[in-house]
C-alpha positions in Angstrom: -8.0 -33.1 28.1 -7.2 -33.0 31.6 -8.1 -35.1 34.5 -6.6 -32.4 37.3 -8.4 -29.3 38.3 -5.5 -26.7 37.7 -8.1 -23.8 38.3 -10.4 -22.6 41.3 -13.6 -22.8 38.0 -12.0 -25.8 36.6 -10.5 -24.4 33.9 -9.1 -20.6 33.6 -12.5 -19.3 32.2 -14.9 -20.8 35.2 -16.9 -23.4 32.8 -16.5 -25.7 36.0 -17.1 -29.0 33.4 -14.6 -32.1 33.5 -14.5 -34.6 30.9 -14.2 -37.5 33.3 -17.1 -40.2 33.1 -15.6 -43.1 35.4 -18.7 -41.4 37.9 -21.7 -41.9 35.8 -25.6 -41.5 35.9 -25.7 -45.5 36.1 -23.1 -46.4 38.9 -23.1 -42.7 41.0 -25.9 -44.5 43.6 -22.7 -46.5 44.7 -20.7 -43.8 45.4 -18.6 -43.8 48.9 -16.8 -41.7 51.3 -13.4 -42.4 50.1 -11.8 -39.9 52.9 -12.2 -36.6 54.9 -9.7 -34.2 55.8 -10.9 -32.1 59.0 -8.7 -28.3 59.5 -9.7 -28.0 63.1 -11.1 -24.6 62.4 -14.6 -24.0 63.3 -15.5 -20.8 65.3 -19.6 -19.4 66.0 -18.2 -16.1 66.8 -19.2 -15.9 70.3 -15.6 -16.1 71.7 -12.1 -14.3 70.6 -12.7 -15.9 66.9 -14.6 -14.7 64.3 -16.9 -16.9 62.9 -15.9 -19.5 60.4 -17.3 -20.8 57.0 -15.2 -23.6 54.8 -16.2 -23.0 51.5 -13.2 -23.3 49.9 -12.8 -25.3 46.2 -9.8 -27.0 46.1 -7.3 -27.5 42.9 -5.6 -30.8 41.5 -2.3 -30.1 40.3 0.5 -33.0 39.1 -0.9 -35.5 41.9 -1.3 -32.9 45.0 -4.1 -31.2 46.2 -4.5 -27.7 47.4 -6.8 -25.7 49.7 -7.2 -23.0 51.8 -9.2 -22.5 55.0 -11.2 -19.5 57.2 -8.0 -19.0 59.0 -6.2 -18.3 55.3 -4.0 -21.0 56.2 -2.9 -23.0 52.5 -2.5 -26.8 52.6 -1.1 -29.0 50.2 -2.9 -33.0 50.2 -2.3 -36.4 49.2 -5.6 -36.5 46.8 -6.2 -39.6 46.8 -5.3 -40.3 51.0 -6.7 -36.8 52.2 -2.9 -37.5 53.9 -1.5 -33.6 54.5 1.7 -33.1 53.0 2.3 -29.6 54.1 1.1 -26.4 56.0 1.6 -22.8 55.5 0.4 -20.3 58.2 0.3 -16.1 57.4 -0.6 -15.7 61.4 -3.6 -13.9 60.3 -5.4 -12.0 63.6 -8.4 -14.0 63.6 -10.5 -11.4 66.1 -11.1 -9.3 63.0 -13.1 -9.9 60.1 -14.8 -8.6 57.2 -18.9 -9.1 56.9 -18.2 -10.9 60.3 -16.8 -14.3 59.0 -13.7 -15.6 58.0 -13.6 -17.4 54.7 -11.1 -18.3 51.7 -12.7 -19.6 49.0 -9.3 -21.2 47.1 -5.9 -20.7 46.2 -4.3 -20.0 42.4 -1.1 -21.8 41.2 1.3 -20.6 38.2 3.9 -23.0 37.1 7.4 -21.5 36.3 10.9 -22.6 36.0 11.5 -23.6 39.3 8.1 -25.9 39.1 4.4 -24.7 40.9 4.1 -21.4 42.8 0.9 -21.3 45.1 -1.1 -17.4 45.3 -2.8 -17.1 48.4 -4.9 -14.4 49.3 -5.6 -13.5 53.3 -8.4 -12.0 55.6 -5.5 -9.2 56.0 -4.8 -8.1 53.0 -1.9 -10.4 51.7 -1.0 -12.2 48.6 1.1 -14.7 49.2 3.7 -16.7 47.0 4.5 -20.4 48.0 6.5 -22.6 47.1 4.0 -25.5 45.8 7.0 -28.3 46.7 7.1 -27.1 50.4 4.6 -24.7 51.1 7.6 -22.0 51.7 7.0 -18.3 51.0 9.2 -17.4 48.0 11.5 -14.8 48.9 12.0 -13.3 45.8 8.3 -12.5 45.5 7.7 -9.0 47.3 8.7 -8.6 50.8 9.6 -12.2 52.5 7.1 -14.1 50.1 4.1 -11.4 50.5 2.7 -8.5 49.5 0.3 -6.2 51.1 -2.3 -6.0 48.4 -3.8 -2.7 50.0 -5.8 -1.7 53.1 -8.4 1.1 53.5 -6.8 3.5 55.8 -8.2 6.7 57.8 -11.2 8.6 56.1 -10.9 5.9 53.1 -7.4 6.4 52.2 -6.0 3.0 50.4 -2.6 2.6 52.1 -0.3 0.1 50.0 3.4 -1.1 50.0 5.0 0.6 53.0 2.3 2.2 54.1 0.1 -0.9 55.4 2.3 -1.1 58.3 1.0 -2.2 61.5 0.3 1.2 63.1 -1.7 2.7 60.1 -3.8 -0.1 59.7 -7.2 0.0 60.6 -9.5 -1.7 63.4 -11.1 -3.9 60.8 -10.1 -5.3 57.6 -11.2 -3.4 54.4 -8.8 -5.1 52.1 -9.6 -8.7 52.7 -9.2 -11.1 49.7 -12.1 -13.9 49.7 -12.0 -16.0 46.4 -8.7 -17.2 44.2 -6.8 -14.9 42.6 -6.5 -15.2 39.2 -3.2 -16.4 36.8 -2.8 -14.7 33.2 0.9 -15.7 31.7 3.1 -13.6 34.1 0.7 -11.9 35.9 -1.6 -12.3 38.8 -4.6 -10.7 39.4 -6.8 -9.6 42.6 -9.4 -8.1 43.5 -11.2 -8.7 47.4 -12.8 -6.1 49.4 -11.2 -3.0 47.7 -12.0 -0.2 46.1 -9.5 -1.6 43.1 -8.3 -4.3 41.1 -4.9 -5.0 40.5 -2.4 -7.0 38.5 1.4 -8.1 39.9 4.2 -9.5 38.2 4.1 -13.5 39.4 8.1 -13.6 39.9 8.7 -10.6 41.7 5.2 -9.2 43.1 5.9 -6.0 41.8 2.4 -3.8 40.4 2.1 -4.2 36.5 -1.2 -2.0 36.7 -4.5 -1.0 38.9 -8.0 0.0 37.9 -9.7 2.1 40.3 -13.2 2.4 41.4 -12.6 6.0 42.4 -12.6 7.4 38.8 -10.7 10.1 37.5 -12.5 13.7 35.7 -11.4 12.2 32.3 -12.4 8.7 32.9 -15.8 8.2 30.4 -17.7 6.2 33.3 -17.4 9.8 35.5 -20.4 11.4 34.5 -22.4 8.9 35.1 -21.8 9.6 38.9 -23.6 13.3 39.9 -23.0 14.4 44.1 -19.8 13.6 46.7 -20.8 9.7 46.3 -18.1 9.2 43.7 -15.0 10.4 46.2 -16.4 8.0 49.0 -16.4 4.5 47.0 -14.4 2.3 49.7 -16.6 -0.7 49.0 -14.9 -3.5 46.6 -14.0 -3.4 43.1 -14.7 -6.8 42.3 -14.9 -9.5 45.4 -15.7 -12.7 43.3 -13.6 -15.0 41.0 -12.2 -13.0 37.8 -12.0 -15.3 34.7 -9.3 -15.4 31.7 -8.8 -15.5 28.5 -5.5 -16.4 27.8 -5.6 -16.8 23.8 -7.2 -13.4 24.0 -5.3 -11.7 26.5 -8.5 -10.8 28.0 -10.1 -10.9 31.8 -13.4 -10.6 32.8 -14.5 -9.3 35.8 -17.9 -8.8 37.9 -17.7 -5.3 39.9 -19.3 -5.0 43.1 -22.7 -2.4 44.0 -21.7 1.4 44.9 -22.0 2.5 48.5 -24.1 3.1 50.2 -25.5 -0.1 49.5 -29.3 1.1 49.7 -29.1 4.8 49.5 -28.2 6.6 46.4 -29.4 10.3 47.4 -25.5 11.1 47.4 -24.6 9.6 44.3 -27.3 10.1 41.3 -26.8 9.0 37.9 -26.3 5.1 37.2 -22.7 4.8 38.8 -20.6 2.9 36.5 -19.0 1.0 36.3 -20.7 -0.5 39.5 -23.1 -3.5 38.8 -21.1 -4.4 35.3 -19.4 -7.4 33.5 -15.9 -5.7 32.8 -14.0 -7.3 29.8 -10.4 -6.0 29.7 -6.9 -6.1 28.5 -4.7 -8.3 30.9 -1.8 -6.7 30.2 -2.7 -3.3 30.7 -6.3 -3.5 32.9 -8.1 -1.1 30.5 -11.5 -1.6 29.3 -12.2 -3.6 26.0 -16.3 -3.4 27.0 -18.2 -3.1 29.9 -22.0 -3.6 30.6 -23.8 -2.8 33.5 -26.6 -4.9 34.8 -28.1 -2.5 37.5 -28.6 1.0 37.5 -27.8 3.0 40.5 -28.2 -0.2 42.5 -30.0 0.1 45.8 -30.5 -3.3 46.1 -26.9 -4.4 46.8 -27.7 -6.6 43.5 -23.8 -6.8 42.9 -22.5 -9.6 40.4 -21.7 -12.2 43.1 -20.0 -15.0 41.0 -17.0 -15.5 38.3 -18.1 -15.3 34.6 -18.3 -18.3 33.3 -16.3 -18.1 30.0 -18.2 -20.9 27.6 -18.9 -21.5 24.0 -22.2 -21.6 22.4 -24.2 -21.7 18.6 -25.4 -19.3 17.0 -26.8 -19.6 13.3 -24.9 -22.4 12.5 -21.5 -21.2 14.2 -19.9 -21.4 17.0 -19.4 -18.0 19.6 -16.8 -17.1 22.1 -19.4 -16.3 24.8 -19.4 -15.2 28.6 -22.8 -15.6 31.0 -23.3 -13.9 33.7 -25.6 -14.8 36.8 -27.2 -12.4 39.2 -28.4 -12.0 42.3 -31.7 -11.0 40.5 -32.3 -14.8 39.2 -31.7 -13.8 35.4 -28.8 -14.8 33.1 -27.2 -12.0 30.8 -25.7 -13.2 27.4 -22.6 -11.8 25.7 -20.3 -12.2 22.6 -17.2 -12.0 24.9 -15.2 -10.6 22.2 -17.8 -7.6 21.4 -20.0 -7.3 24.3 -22.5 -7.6 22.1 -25.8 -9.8 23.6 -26.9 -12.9 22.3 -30.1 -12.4 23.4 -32.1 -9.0 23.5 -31.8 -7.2 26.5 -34.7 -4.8 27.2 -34.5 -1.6 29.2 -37.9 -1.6 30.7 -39.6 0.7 33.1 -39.2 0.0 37.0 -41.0 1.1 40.0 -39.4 4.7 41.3 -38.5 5.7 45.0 -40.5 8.1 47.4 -37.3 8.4 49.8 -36.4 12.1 50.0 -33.2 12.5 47.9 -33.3 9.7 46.1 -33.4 9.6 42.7 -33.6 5.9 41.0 -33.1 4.9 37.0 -36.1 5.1 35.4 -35.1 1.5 33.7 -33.6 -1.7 34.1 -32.1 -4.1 31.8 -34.1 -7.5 31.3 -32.4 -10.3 29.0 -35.2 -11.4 26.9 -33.9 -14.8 26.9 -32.8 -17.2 28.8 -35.6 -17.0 31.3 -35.4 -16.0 34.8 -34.5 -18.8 36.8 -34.9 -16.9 40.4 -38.6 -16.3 42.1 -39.1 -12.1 41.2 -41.7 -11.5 43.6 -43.8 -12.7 46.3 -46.6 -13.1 44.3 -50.4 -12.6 44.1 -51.0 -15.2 46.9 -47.2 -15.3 48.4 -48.5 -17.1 51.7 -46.4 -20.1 52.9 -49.0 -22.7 53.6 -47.0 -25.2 54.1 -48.4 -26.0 57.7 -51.1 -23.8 59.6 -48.7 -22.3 61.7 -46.3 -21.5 59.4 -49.5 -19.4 57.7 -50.3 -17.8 60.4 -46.9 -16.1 60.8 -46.9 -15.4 57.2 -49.8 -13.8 57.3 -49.2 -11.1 59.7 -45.5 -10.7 58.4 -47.6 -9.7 55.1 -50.1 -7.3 56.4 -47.2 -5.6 57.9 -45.0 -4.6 54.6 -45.6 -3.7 51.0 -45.1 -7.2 48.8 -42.4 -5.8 46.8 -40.9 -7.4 43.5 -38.0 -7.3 41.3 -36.6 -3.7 41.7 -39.3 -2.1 44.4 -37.4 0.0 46.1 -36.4 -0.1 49.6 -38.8 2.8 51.6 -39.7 4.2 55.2 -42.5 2.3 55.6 -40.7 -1.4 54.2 -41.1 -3.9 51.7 -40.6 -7.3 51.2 -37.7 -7.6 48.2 -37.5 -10.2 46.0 -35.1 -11.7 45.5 -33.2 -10.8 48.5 -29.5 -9.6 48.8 -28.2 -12.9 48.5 -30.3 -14.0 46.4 -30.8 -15.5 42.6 -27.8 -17.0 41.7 -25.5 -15.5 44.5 -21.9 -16.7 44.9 -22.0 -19.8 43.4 -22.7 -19.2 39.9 -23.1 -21.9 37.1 -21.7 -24.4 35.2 -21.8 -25.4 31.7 -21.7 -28.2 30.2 -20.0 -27.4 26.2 -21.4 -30.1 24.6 -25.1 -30.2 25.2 -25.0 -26.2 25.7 -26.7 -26.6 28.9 -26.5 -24.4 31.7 -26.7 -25.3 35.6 -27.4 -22.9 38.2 -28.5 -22.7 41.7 -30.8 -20.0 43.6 -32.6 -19.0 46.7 -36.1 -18.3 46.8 -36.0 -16.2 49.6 -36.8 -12.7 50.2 -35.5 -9.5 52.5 -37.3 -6.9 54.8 -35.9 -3.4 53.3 -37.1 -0.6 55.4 -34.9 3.0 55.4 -34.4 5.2 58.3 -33.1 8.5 58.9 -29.5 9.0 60.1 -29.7 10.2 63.7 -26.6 12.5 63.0 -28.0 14.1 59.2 -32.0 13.9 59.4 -31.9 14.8 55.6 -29.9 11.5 54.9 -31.2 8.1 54.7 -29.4 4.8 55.5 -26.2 6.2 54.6 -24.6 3.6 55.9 -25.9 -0.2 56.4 -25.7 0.0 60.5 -28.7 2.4 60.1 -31.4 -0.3 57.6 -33.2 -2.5 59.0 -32.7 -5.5 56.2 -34.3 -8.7 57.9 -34.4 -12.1 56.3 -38.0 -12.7 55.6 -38.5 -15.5 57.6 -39.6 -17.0 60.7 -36.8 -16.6 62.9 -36.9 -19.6 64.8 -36.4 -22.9 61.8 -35.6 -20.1 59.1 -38.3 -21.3 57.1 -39.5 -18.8 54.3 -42.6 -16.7 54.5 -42.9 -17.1 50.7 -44.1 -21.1 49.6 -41.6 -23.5 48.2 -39.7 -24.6 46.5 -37.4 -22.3 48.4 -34.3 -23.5 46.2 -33.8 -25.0 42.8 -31.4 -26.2 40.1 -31.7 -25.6 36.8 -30.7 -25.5 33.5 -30.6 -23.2 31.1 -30.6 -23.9 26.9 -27.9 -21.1 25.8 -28.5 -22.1 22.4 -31.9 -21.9 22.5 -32.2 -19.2 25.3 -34.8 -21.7 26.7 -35.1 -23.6 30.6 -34.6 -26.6 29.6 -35.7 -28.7 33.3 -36.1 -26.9 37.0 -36.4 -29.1 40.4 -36.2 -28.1 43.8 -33.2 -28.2 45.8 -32.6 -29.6 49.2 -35.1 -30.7 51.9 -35.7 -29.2 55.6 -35.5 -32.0 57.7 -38.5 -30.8 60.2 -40.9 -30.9 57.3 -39.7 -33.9 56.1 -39.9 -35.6 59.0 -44.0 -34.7 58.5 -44.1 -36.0 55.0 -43.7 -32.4 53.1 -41.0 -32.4 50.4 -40.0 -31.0 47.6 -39.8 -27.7 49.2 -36.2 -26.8 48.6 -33.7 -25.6 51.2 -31.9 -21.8 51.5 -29.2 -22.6 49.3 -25.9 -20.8 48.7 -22.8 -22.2 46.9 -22.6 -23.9 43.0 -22.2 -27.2 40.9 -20.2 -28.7 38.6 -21.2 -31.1 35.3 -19.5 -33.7 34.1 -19.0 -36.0 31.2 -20.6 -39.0 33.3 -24.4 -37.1 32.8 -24.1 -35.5 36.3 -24.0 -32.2 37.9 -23.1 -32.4 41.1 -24.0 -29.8 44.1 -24.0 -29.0 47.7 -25.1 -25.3 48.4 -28.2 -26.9 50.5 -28.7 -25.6 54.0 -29.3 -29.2 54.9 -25.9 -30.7 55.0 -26.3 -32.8 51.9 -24.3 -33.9 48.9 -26.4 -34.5 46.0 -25.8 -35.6 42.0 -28.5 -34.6 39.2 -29.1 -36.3 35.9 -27.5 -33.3 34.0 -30.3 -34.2 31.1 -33.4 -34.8 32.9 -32.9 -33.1 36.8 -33.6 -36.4 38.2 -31.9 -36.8 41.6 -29.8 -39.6 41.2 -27.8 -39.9 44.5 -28.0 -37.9 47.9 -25.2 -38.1 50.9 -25.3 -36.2 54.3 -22.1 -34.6 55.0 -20.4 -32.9 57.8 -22.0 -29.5 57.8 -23.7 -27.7 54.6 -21.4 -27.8 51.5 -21.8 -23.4 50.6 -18.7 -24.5 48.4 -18.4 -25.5 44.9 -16.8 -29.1 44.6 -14.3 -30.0 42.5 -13.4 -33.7 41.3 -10.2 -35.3 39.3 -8.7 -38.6 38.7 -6.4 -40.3 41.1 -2.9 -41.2 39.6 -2.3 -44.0 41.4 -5.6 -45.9 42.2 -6.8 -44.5 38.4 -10.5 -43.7 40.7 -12.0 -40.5 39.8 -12.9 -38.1 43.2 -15.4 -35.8 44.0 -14.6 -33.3 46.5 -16.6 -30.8 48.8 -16.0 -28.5 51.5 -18.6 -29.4 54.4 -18.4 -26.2 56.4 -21.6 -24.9 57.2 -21.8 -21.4 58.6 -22.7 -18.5 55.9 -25.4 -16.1 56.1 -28.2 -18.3 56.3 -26.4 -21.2 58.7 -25.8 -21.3 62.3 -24.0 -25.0 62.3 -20.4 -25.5 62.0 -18.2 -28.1 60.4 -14.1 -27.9 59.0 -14.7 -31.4 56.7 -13.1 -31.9 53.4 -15.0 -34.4 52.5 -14.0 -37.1 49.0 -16.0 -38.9 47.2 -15.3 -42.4 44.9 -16.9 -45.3 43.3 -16.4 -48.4 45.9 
């Protein structure tokens, strides 16, 4: 049992559960704001800087805290004080950015001889080693502490090593490294905005081995890749959170969508291994089982999150397992030894595209069970009628675009997707609580605007690249209220054993129809929870800058604080050494995709 959190999901294989229970569903109403630790980096993109999110989750290790921030700098803590201990800087060039923010979602640790080594992945490209007692670069590791995990160079080209220098590097990053990497025995493991995974040595930094999404003639994913779209693949390999099994030498990893995101006319077939859970050998990076969860995606319907490595019953027994959330609202299953599904998975017919050149699957895996957990469509009678003016926009948004649902693809004329791009269970994921075999997972109701147009400089091509769709958040612009009625977020959870939803509940309020007496409608949420042994899962993700704790059992919201900004992170909490209190901790950053305020709080939590 541990009371730190030595791992950005809690634990190495992302169950995100602590078996602390001083915070519990009778006291949490009396929980305080024990401290907050501010970075002093907050940027809305309208000067030099990029602009900034904070949605990092921090780790617990042997009394100190860790974090990193959306300038990639790494900070150790006093956990208990929010007191800073130490500072590292990599001098990233904050001007650039990749999907026009700058975020780092955590930092990794490894503990060796010479005590704690801190991984830290940067906007730029670099893995850094640190020196967990100072917050030095160990000099032994690479090149001064670092190692240039790879940038995307003219036409494509990955440079690495040597070849990243300064004058071959591009105008904007393509390599930048977003979440945690991860720590197998010796190794370390990264992935970010790539076109490749990779695995170094944690002493030395040198390359143990690398997968490529570029496949080679002999690889047994190639054929499912037919036109010139295999040879262009500069988009990542896998972005979010990799998990591990150390007592099975094993990794698990989501891959990212092929590009173009939303035109396949030059890359038919189903494009594995695109859109797939990846189980492989951590020593060597090759494939123990793969399977792919979208078809020749044009949806962008990557797997966003970190599979969550968990255990669950079966027949009287008890099953290594790993579940996997998707942008699509729907939960996928899997004997993580076998790849084999614990619930049936259906390949069912889907609706086909009328874009010239295009060429969809005719199919699409469904999971039988659990159910979905996301909205799949607009609906018969998808008006928001929340208010009368809120209709009324809704109404002509409607009789302007095809009500799409769950895989209508995108067209010339438009449709309204559901879910969107961000959608389902995004970057947050779930958690899982092992001993009730309940589930938790966040989603977004909302959906997107999908209309193709031609490339001005090839007619015959359509959206070849994403400058040229037209993908609007289908909303009204002005409050970012849905079109679609609410609840526009929930939380729930999900019976593995039973493949059944065992509660739902929305998520989050917006304060200008609460002010008018309308709740329950749910807020745009992106980020994840946590459960604990106290009967609580506790979440920010809300685009309303609140904090809030659930009665893991029932969905009951048991306790509700406003923070800085909106927490798109996933908290954390451990016990306090000294004072023996148990903390919960959030990033209040705001920003993301769906939020235009701004915060830098690390905010803690404790009973009084």
């Amino acid at each position: 049992m541990t009371f730190d959190w030595p791992s950005w999901g809690g634990d190495e294989g992302g169950q995100r559960f602590s078996p602390l229970d001083q915070i519990n569903t009778g006291n949490v109403k009396t929980l305080v704001r024990a401290w907050t630790y501010r970075t002093g980096e907050i940027s809305d993109g309208s000067g030099e800087i990029a602009r900034t999110t904070f949605e990092c989750t921090p780790l617990v290790l042997d009394g100190v805290m860790y974090i990193s921030t959306p300038f990639c700098r790494a900070i150790a803590l006093n956990p208990e004080t929010g007191a800073e201990l130490w500072s590292f800087d990599p001098q990233i060039d904050k001007s650039l950015q990749r999907n026009w923010m700058l975020i780092n979602r955590g930092v990794a640790a490894w503990k060796g001889d010479q005590g704690w080594r801190i991984f830290l992945g940067t906007m730029a490209g670099d893995l850094w080693c640190l020196d967990a007692a100072t917050g030095k670069p160990v000099e032994t590791f690479g090149q001064g502490g670092k190692v240039p995990h790879g940038y995307m160079g003219p036409k494509g080209r990955v440079l690495h090593g040597a070849e990243a220098s300064p004058e071959n590097l591009p105008t904007e990053w393509e390599g930048a490294i977003t979440s945690a990497p991860a720590i197998i025995g010796d190794l370390v493991v990264v992935g970010g905005q790539l076109p490749f995974l990779r695995a170094y040595a944690v002493r030395t930094g040198q390359v143990v081995w690398e997968r490529s999404k570029v496949l080679a003639p002999d690889d047994p994913d190639y054929t499912s890749w037919e036109g010139p779209g295999l040879a262009k693949q500069g988009s990542s390999f896998s972005w979010a959170p990799i998990s591990v099994d150390s007592q099975r030498k094993m990794i698990f990893a989501g891959t990212d969508s092929p590009t173009p995101d939303f035109y396949g006319g030059e890359r038919h077939g189903d494009s594995r291994p695109c859109n797939s859970i990846l189980a492989l050998d951590a020593m060597t990076g090759k494939t123990i089982w793969q399977y792919q969860i979208s078809h020749h995606d044009v949806w962008d319907y990557d797997i966003p999150s970190q599979p969550n490595l968990i255990t669950v019953r079966r027949e009287g027994r008890e099953v290594p397992a790993v579940a996997v959330t998707t942008k699509q609202g729907m939960l996928f299953l899997f004997n993580r030894e076998t790849g084999e599904p614990l619930f049936e998975i259906q390949e069912r017919p889907v609706p086909q595209s009328a874009v010239p050149g295009e060429k969809l699957s005719p199919t699409q895996p469904f999971p039988v069970a659990p159910p979905p957990y996301a909205r799949q469509g607009a609906g018969p009678d998808g008006l928001n009628r929340v208010t009368p003016e809120l209709e009324a926009l809704a109404r002509k948004a409607f009789s302007e675009y095809k009500v799409g649902h769950l895989y209508d693809p995108p067209s010339e004329e438009g449709v309204i997707v559901f879910p969107n791009t961000i959608g389902g269970g995004a970057w947050g994921g779930g958690c899982y609580d092992p001993r009730s075999g309940l589930y938790y997972v966040s989603n977004s109701n909302v959906g997107s605007l999908m209309k193709m147009v031609r490339s001005k400089e090839n007619p015959s091509i359509f959206a070849r690249v994403t400058d040229n769709f037209d993908n609007g958040r289908f909303w009204d612009n002005r409050t970012r209220i849905p079109f679609t009625p609410p609840p526009w977020s929930t939380l729930s959870a999900l019976d593995l054993n039973a493949g059944s939803l065992a509660w739902q509940t929305p998520l989050g309020i917006v304060d200008s129809l609460a002010a008018q007496g309308i709740s329950n409608t749910g807020s745009i949420s992106i980020g994840g929870g946590i459960v604990t042994a106290g009967g609580l899962v506790f979440i920010g993700a809300s685009n309303d800058s609140r904090f809030r704790a659930f009665d893991s059992a029932t969905g009951a919201e048991l306790w509700v604080a406003e923070i800085d900004g909106s927490g798109h992170a996933v908290p954390m909490t451990y016990l306090g050494r000294k004072t023996g209190k148990q903390f919960v901790v959030i990033a209040a950053g705001g920003g993301n995709k769906f939020n235009n305020q701004f915060a830098d709080a690390l905010v803690a939590f404790s009973l009084p």
